[in-house]
C-alpha positions as CSV (number, residue, x, y, z in Angstrom):
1,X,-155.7,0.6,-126.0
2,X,-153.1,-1.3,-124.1
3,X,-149.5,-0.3,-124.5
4,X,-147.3,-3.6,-126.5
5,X,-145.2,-4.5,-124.0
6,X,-141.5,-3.3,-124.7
7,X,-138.9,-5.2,-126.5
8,X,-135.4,-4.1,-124.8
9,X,-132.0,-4.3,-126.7
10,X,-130.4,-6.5,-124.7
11,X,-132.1,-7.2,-121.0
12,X,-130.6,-9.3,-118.5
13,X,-131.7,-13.2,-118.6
14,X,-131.5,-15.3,-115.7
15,X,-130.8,-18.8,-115.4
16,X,-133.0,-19.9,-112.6
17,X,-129.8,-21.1,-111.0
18,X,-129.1,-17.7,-109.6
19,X,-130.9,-17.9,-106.4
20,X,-129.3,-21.5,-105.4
21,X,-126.1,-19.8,-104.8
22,X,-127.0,-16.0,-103.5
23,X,-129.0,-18.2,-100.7
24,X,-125.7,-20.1,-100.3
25,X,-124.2,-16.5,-99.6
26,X,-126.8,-15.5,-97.1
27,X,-126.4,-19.4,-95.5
28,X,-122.7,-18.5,-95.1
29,X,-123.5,-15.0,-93.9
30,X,-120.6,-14.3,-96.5
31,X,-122.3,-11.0,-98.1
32,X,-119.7,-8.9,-98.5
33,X,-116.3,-8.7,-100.9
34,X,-115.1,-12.4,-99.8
35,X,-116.9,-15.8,-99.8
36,X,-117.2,-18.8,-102.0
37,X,-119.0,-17.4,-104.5
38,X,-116.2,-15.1,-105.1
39,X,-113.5,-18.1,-105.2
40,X,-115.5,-20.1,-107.5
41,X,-116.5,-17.5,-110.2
42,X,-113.0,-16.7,-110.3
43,X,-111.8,-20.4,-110.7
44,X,-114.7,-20.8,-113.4
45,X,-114.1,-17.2,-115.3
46,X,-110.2,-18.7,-115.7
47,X,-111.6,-22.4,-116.6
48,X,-113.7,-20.8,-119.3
49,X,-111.3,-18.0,-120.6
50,X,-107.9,-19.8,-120.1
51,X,-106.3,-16.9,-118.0
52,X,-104.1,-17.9,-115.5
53,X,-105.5,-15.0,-112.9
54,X,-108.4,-13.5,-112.7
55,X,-110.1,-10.8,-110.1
56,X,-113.6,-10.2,-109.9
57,X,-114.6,-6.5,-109.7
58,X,-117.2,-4.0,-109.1
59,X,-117.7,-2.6,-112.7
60,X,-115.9,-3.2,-115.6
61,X,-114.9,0.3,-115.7
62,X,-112.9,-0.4,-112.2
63,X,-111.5,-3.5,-113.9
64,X,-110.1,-0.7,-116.3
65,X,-109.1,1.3,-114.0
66,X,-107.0,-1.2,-112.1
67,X,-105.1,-2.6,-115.4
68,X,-104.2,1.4,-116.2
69,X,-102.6,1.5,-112.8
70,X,-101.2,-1.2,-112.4
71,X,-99.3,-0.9,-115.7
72,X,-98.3,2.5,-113.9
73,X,-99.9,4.9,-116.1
74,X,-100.4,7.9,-114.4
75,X,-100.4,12.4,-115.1
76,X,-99.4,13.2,-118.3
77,X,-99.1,9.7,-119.9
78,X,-100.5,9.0,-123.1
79,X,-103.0,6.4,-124.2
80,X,-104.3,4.8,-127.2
81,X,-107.9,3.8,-127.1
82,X,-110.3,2.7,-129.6
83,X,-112.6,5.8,-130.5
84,X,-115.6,3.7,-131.4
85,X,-117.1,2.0,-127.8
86,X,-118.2,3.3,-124.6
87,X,-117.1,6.0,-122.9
88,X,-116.0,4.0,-119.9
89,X,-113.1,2.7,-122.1
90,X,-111.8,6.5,-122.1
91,X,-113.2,7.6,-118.0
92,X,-110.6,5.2,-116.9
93,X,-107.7,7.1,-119.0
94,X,-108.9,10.6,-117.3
95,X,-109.1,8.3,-113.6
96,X,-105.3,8.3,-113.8
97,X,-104.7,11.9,-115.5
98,X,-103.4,10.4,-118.4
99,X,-104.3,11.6,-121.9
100,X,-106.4,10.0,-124.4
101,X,-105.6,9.3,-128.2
102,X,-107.9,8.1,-130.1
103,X,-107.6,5.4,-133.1
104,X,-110.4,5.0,-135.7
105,X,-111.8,1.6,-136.5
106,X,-111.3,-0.8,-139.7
107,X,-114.3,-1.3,-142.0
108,X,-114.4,-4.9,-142.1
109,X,-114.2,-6.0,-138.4
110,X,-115.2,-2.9,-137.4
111,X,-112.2,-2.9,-134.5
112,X,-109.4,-0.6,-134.1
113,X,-107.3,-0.4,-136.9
114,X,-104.2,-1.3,-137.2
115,X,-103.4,1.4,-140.3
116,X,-104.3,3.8,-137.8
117,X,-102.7,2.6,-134.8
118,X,-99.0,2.2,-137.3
119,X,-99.6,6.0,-138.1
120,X,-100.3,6.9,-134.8
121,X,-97.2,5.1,-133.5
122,X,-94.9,6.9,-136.1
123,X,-96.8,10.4,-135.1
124,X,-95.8,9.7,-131.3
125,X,-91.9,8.8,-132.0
126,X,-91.6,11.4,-133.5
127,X,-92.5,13.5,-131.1
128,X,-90.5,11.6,-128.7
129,X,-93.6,10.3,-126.6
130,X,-94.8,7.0,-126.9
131,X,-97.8,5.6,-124.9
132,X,-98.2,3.9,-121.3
133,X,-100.3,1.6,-123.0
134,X,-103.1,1.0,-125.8
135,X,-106.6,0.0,-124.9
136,X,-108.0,-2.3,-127.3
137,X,-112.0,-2.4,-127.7
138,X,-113.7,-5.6,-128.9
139,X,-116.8,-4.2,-130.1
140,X,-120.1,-6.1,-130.4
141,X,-118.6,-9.2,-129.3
142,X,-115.9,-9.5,-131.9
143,X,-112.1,-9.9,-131.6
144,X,-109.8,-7.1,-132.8
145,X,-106.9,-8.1,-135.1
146,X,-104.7,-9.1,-132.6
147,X,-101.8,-10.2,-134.6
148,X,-102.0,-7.4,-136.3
149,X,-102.1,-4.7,-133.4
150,X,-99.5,-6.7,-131.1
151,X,-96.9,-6.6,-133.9
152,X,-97.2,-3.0,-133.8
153,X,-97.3,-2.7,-130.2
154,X,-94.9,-5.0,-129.5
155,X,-92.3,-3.1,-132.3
156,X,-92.9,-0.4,-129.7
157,X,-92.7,-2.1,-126.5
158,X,-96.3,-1.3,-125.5
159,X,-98.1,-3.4,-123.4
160,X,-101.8,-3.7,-124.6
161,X,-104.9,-3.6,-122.6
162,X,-108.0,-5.5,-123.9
163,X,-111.5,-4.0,-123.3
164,X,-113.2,-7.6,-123.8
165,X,-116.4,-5.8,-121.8
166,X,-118.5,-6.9,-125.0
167,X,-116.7,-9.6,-126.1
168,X,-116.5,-12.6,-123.7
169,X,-117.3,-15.7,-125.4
170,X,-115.2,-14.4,-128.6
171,X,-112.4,-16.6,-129.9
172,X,-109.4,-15.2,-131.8
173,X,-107.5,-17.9,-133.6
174,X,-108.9,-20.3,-130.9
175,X,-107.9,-17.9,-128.2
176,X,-110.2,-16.6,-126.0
177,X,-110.9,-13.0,-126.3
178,X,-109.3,-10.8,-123.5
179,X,-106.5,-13.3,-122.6
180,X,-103.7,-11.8,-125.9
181,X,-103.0,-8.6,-124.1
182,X,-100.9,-7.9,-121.3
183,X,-104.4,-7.4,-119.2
184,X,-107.5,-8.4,-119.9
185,X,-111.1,-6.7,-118.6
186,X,-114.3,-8.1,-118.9
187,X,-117.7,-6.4,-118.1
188,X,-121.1,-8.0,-116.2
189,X,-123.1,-5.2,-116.5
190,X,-126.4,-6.0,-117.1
191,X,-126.7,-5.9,-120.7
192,X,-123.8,-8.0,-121.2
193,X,-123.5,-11.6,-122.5
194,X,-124.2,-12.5,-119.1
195,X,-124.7,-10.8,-115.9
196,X,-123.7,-10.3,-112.2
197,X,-126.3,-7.1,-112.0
198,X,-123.2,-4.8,-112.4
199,X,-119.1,-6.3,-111.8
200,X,-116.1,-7.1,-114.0
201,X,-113.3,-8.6,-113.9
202,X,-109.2,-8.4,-114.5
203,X,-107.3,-11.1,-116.4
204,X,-103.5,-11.5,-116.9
205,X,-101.2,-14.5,-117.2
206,X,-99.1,-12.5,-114.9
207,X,-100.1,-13.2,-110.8
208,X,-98.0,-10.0,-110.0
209,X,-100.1,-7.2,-111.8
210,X,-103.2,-9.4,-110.9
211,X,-102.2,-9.5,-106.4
212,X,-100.9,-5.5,-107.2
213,X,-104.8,-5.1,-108.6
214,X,-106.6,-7.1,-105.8
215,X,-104.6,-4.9,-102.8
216,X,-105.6,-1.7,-104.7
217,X,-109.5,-3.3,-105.1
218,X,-109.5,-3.7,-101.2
219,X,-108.5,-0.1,-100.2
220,X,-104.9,-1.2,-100.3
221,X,-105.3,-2.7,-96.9
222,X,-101.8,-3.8,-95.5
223,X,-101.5,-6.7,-93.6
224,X,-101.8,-5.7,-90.1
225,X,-104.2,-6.1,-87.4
226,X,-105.0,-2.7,-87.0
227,X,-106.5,-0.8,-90.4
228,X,-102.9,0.0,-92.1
229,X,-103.0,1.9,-95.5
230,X,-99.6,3.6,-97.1
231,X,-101.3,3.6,-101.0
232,X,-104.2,5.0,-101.8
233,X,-107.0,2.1,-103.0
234,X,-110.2,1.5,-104.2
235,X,-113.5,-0.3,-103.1
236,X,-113.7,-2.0,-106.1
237,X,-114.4,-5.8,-105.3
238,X,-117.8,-7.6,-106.2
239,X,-119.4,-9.1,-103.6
240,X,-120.3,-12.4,-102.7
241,X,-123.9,-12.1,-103.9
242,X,-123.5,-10.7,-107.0
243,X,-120.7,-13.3,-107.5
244,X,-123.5,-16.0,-107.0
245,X,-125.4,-14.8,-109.9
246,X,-122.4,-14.9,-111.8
247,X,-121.3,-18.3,-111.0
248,X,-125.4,-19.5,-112.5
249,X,-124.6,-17.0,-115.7
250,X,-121.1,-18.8,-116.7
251,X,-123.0,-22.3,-116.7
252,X,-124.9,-21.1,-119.3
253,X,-122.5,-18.6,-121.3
254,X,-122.2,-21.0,-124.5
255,X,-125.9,-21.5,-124.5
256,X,-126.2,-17.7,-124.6
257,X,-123.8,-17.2,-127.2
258,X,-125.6,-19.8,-129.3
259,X,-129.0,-17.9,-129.0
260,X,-127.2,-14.7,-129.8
261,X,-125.7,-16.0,-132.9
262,X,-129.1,-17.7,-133.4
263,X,-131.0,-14.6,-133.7
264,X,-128.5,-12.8,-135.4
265,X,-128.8,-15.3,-138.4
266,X,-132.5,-14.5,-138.3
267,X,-131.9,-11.1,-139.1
268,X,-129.5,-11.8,-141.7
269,X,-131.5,-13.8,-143.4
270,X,-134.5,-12.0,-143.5
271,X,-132.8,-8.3,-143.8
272,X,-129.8,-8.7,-145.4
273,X,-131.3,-8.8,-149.1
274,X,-132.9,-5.2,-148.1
275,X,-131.0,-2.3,-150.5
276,X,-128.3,-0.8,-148.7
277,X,-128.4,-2.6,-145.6
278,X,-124.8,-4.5,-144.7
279,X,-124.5,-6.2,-141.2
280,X,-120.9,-6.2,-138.9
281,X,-119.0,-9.1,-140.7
282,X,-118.0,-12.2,-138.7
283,X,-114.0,-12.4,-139.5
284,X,-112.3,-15.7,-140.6
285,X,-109.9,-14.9,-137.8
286,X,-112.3,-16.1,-135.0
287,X,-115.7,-16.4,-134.0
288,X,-118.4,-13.6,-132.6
289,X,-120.7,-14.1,-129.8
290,X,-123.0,-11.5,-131.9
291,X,-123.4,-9.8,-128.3
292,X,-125.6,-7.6,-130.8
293,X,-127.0,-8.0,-134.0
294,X,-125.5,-4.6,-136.0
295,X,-125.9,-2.9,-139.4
296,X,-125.5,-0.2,-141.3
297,X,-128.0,1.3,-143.8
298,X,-126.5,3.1,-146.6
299,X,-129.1,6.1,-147.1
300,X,-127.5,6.2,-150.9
301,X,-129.2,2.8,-151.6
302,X,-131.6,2.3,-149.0
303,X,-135.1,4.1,-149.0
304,X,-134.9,4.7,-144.8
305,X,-132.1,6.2,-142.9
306,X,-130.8,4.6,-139.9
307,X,-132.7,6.7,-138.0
308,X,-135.7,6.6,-139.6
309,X,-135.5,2.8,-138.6
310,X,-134.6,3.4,-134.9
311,X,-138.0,6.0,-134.6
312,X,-140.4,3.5,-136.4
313,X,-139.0,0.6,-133.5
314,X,-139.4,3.2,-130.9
315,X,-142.7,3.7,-131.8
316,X,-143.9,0.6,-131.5
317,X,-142.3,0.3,-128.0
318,X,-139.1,-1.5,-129.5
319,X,-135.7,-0.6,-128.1
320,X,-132.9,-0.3,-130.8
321,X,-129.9,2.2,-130.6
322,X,-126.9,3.3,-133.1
323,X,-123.7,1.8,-133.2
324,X,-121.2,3.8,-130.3
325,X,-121.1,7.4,-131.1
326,X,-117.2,7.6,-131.5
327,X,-115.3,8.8,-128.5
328,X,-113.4,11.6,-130.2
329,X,-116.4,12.7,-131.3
330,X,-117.8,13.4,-127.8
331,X,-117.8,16.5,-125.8
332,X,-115.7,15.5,-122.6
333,X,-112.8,14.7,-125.1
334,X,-113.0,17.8,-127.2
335,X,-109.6,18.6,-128.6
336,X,-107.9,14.4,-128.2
337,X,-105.6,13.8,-131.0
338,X,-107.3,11.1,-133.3
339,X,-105.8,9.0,-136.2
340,X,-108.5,8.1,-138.7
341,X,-108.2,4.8,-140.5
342,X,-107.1,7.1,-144.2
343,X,-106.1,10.1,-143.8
344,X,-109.2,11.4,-145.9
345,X,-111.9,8.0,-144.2
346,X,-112.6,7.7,-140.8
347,X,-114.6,4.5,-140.5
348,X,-116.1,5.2,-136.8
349,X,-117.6,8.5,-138.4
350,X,-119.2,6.6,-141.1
351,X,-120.8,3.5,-138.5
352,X,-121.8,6.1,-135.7
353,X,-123.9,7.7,-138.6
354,X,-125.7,4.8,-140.5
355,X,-125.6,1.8,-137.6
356,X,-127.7,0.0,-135.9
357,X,-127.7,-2.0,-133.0
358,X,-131.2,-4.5,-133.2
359,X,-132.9,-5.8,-130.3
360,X,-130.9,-8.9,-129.7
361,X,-131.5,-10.2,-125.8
362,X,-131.2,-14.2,-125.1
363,X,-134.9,-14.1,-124.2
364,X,-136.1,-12.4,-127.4
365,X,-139.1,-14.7,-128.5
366,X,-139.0,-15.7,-132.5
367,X,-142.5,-14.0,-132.4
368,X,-140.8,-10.7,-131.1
369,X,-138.0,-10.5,-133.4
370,X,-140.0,-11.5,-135.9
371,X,-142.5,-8.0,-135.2
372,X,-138.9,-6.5,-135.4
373,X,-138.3,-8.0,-139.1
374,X,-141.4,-6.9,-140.2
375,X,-141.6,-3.3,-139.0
376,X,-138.1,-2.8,-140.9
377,X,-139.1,-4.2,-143.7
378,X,-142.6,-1.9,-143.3
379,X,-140.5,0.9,-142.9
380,X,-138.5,0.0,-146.1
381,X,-140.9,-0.3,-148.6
382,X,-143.0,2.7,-147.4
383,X,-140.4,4.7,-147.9
């Protein structure tokens, strides 16, 4: 019997426009970390986004990497960082021997939350050590409460960093997503909104931090004929080809975050009437790109677990994942100081436990996501 053929969580999606300027790259014999493509992704990412400055990388995690060092966060210093996302937001913190902190999410938003982040400001004057900096994650394509968080910070006097890795597209308050902070990272990995294969990129209305990044991105070259290096850098620029893809993917951002929010109103619609089951809210502060479509089952209503769910998809060759297992939760950060959103709730616990992340790529077909609907709702009343 033939195998169905797999339905991933969120694939890449080309444009068809890709090709046009990667062969414009080869014609130019401009491969490498300079070249058009470069220039005009750049120009397009800060057309889009509204960012003054803007530096495409190799990873989004090296896009961290350079805002935590150029904000001079190095041995010892602590950081704040949003304990339900990717362990890249953390790596970066450990790159520069810094320490992580970890702050739980809100229920509503799902973000970081800024109870937590006010408790774990009063825990660090205390004790006479504020943070370098706090890394903000925008998870699942949604805006933290920024207001909220920069007042805090701000009170403080610490600049914020915003993981947008997951979140480009997002609006908060009619703002672009990644452009409130101090600096500003974005992710083209390639299950992101859109793709460059793997890259990032650095934001910052300030063109200081932003040349300080780009040196450190090109091995901290210093302008001299011969090879002249008195810091230590980073090879950390994308190249010109991978630039050309994402120059074809930003044409076509808004009709990707269309389709996302498309087939995440699918799933509402069909699921949300389902006992127990509550999808990530949209806020009334801004607008989601849905980068995925997420739930949580509540095993004290529902008839199926969360993971019950994920195994029935998986066996019918359908990707689907839980939400982030929470950072301070993990075994490289064994020991990190975390502030839960209550004292006696930590919300990130709760999500990692009963979420769900649901197939939700731009090229998923009605028909597939429909095969999705019904083996949940198979797995439901079975139960």
């Amino acid at each position: 019997m033939k195998k169905k053929e797999r339905i991933y969580l969120a694939p890449p999606h080309m444009s068809g426009r890709e090709l046009q300027y990667i062969q414009e790259a080869f014609r130019s014999n401009w491969i490498s970390s300079m070249g058009s493509n470069i220039d005009e992704m750049e120009k397009q990412l800060a057309a889009y986004t509204g960012a003054k400055h803007t530096l495409l990388t190799s990873s989004g995690t090296a896009a961290l990497h350079l805002a935590l060092r150029v904000l001079e966060v190095g041995q010892g210093d602590t950081i704040f960082c949003s304990s339900l996302t990717f362990v890249a937001s953390a790596n970066a913190i450990l790159y520069q021997h810094a320490i992580p902190v970890f702050i739980d999410s809100e229920p509503d938003s799902w973000n970081m939350s800024p109870k937590a982040l006010e408790r774990a400001f009063e825990d660090a004057e205390k004790k006479g050590k504020l943070p370098k900096a706090v890394v903000i994650v925008h998870l699942y394509g949604q805006s933290s409460d920024m207001e909220a968080l920069q007042e805090i910070c701000n009170r403080y006097q610490v600049p914020i960093v915003e993981d947008a890795a997951e979140s480009l597209g997002a609006t908060y308050k009619g703002v672009q997503s990644g452009t409130l902070g101090r600096i500003g990272i974005y992710s083209f990995n390639g299950n992101k909104i859109i793709t460059t294969s793997g890259g990032g990129a650095i934001v910052s209305e300030d063109p200081d931090l932003i040349e300080k990044a780009k040196f450190w991105a090109n091995q901290a070259k210093e302008p001299a004929l011969h090879y002249q290096h008195e810091e230590m850098g980073f090879n950390y620029r994308m190249s010109n080809i991978l630039a050309g893809i994402g120059r074809a993917q930003l044409e076509v951002l808004d009709q990707r975050i269309r389709k996302k929010r498309r087939i995440f109103e699918r799933y509402n619609a069909s699921l949300q009437s389902l006992p127990g089951f509550e999808f990530m809210k949209e806020m009334t502060y801004g607008t989601s790109t849905r980068w995925l479509s997420a739930l949580t089952v509540d095993p004290d209503v529902s008839s199926s677990t969360a993971l019950e769910i994920i195994k029935a998809l998986s066996d019918e060759n359908i990707e689907s994942r839980p939400v982030w297992k929470p950072l301070h939760l993990q075994p490289l950060f064994k020991g990190a100081a975390y502030f839960s959103h209550q004292p006696e709730e930590s919300v990130s616990d709760r999500l990692y436990e009963h979420g769900i992340c649901l197939p939700s790529g731009t090229n998923l077909t009605d028909a597939q996501q429909d095969e999705v609907i019904k083996i949940i709702h198979k797995v439901v009343t079975s139960t």
